[in-house]
N, C-alpha and C positions, 0 to 999 in steps of 0.2 A: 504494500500500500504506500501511496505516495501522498504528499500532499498538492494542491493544485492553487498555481497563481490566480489570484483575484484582482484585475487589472481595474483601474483607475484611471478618471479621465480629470485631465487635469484641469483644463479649457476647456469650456464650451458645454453643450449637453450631450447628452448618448441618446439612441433610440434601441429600447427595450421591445422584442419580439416573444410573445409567448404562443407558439403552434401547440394549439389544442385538436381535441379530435373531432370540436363541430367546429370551434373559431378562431381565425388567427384574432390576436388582439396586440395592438402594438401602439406607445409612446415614447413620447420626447420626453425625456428625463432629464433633471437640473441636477450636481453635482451633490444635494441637500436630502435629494430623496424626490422630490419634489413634482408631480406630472405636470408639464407644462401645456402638453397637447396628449389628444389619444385619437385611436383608430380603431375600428374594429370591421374586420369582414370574416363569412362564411370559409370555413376547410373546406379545400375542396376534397371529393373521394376518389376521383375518379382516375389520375394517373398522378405520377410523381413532376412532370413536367408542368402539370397544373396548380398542384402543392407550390416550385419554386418560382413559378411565377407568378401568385399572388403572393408568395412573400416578398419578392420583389417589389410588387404594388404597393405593399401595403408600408415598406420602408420607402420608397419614391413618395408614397401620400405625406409622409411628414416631414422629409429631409430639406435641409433648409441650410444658411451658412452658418446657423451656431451649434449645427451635431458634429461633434469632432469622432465619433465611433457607434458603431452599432455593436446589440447583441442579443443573442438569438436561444430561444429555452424550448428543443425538443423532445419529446416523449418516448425517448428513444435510450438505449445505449450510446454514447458518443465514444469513436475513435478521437481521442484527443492529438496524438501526434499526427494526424493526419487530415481532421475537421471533420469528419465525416460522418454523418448520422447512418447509424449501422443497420438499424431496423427497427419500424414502428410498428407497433401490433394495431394503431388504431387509424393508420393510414398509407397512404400508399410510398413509403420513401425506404430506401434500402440503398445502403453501399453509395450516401448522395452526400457531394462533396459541397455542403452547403460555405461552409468560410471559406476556402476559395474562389468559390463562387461570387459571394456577396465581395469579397473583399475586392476581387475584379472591377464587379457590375458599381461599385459605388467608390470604390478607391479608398474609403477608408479603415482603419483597424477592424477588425471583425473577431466579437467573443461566441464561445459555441457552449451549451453544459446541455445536460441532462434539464428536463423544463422543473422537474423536482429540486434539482443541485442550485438551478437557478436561483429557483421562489426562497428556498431557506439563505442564501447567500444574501440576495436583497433584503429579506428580515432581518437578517444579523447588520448588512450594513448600513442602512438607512429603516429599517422598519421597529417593529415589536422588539428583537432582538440587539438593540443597537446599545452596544456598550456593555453587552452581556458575555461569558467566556464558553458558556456551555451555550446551547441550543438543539431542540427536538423539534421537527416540524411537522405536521403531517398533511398530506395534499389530497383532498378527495375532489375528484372530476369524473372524467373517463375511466382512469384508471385508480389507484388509491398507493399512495407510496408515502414510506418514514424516510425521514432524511434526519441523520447527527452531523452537529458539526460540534465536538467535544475540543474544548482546551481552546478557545479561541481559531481555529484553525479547520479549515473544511476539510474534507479528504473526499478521494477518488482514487479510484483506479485504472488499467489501463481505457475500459470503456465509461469509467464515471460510473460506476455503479459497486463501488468496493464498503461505501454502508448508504446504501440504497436499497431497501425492499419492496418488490413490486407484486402488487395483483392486481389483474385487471379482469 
């Protein structure tokens, strides 16, 4: 088990993507926590080319000159050293090199976790959890997953799922 950098924007704002299994939902985020704008459209089901091209959409809908990075919380296992969302059980994307992708399509930095590793990160850094060393989250949607992030420090492993429990 590893632990996993939690990157930081130092300027500007970031735009937050959370792909769920009915909705993409996506904001511009101040460096405070803060939603400054939000988005939200329909998952699509039907092919993976359709999946990253409304993610697409849906960061083009907010991107503007004060987001210095995006980043992105799939329901998936994540290859981390390679950006790659490995397989979603609640929609159609497998083996999809989404942070090169994005990083491409929009030119700037691009973060990728697990949509669970996401949510408890943001708790801890700007939310409920803010200032706390321990934290438990738990995520109920489509699927229902525990995420720990003990001793101030998230972890993950190679696919982000090293204390992540999933049923769906």
């Amino acid at each position: 088990m590893r632990g996993i950098t939690v990157p930081t924007v130092q300027a500007g704002h970031a735009i937050g993507v959370d792909l769920g299994g009915t909705k993409i939902l996506a904001g511009v985020v101040a460096r405070d926590g803060t939603v400054v704008r939000r988005h939200e459209r329909p998952s699509p089901q039907d092919s993976q080319v359709h999946v990253l091209a409304e993610l697409e959409a849906a960061v083009a809908e907010l991107l503007d000159e004060s987001v210095a990075a995006v980043g992105f919380g799939a329901p998936s296992p994540i290859d981390q050293a390679h950006g790659v969302v490995v397989r979603s059980v609640n929609l159609p994307l497998e083996n999809a090199p989404l942070r090169d992708r994005m990083r491409e399509r929009f030119g700037l930095p691009v973060g990728l976790d697990n949509d669970a590793n996401a949510a408890a990160i943001a708790e801890w850094r700007a939310g409920a959890g803010r200032g706390e060393d321990d934290l438990v989250m738990l995520t109920l949607g489509t699927a229902s997953v525990a995420e720990s992030s003990p001793a101030a420090s998230p972890f993950a492993g190679e696919t982000a799922w090293a204390r992540n429990w999933a049923t769906s």
